[in-house]
N, C-alpha and C positions, 0 to 999 in steps of 0.2 A: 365413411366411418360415422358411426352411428354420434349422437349429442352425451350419450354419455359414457362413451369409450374414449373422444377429445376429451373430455372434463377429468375422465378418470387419470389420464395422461399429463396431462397440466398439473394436477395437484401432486402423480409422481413425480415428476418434475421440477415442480416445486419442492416435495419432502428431497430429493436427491442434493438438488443444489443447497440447500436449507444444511443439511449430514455433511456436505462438500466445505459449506462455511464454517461450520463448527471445527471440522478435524485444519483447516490454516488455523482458526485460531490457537487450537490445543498446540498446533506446531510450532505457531508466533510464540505462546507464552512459555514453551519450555525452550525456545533458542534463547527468548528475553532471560529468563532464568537463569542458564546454561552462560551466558555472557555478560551476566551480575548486572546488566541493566533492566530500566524501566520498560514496560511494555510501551508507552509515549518515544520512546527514547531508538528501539527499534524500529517501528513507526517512521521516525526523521529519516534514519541510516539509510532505509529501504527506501524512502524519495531520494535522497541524494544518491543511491547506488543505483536509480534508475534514472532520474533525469539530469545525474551533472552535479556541478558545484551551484552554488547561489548565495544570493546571500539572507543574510540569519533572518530577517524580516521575511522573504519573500520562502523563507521553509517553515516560519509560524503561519503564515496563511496557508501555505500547503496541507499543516498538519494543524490548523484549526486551533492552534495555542497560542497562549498571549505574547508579546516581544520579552518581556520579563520572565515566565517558564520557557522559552528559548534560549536564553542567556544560561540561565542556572542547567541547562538540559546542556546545552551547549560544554561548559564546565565539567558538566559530568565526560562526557564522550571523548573530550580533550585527554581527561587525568586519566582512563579508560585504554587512551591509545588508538580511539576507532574513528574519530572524526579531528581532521583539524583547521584553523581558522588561516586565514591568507590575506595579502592585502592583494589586488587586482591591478595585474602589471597596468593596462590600458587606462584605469582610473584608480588613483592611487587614496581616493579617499574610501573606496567600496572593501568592506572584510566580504569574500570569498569561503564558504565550508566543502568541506569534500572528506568523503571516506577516506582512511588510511589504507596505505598495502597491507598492514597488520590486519584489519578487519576483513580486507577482502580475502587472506588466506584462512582466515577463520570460515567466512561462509564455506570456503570451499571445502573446510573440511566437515564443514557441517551439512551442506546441500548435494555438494559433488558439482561435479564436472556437467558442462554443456554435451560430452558425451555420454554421460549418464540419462541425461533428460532424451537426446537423441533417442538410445535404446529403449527407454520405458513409452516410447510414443510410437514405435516403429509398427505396431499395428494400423496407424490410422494412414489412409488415402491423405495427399498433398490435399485434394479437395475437403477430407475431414477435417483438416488442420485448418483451414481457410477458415472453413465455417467455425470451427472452434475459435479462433482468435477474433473474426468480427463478433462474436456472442459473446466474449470475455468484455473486448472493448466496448459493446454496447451494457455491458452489464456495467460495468464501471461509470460509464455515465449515466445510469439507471440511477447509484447511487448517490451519485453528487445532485442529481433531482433531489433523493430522501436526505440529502442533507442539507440541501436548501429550504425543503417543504417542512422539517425538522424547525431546524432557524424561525422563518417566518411564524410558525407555532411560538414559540419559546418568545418572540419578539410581539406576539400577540397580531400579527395582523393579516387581516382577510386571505389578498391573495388568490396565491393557486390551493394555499393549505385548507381554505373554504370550501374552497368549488371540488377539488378532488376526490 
């Protein structure tokens, strides 16, 4: 393959993924819409519907907001119905968040079913799929690099945000 049929390739690739981020977002902000919360707020739900309960500190660092817009965020989602706070049977000093059932029947009606997503993928090889998910997962930490190298910017310091 010719230097600039790779290049031509790359930058489709780029524009594709680039149209791919844009249409989750339009999707993020019209569910955020659609379920009278903040776009932050959907944000939380989706780490808590992905990785579990936690607690409220340890979902502001996930979502990169301060323990005080936590609280008030938290507040919200409670009076909402879509998240609620817990005390932690094992340690009884730790508050515990987690999605509601109420929330999760909402997604459902909003995203569908795990056999929904089955069928709209049933074109791709098990091997497609592979590789699709390690590309997902490596893109993902692609981005917690940009938002570290972000940080360091905004913190003013050298770094890798220099050298990059």
């Amino acid at each position: 393959m010719s230097k600039d049929l790779r290049e031509q390739l790359v930058r489709d690739f780029i524009g594709a993924l680039r149209a791919a981020q844009t249409a989750v977002d339009l999707v993020d902000e019209a569910v955020a819409e659609y379920l009278g919360i903040h776009r932050t707020d959907a944000r939380c739900l989706d780490i808590l519907d992905q990785e579990g309960p936690m607690t409220a500190g340890r979902l502001a660092e996930r979502a990169h907001i301060t323990p005080g817009a936590m609280t008030t965020l938290l507040d919200r989602l409670e009076r909402k119905g879509y998240a609620r706070r817990w005390r932690d049977t094992e340690d009884r000093r730790r508050v515990l968040v987690e999605v509601t059932p109420e929330l999760r029947q909402r997604a459902y009606a909003l995203y569908g079913s795990v056999e929904d997503a089955v069928a709209h993928l049933a074109s791709y090889s098990d091997d497609e799929l592979r590789f699709l998910i390690e590309f997902h997962r490596e893109s993902a930490e692609y981005q917690q690099h940009l938002i570290r190298r972000l940080e360091e910017l905004r913190a003013g310091q050298p770094g890798e945000a220099a050298g990059a």
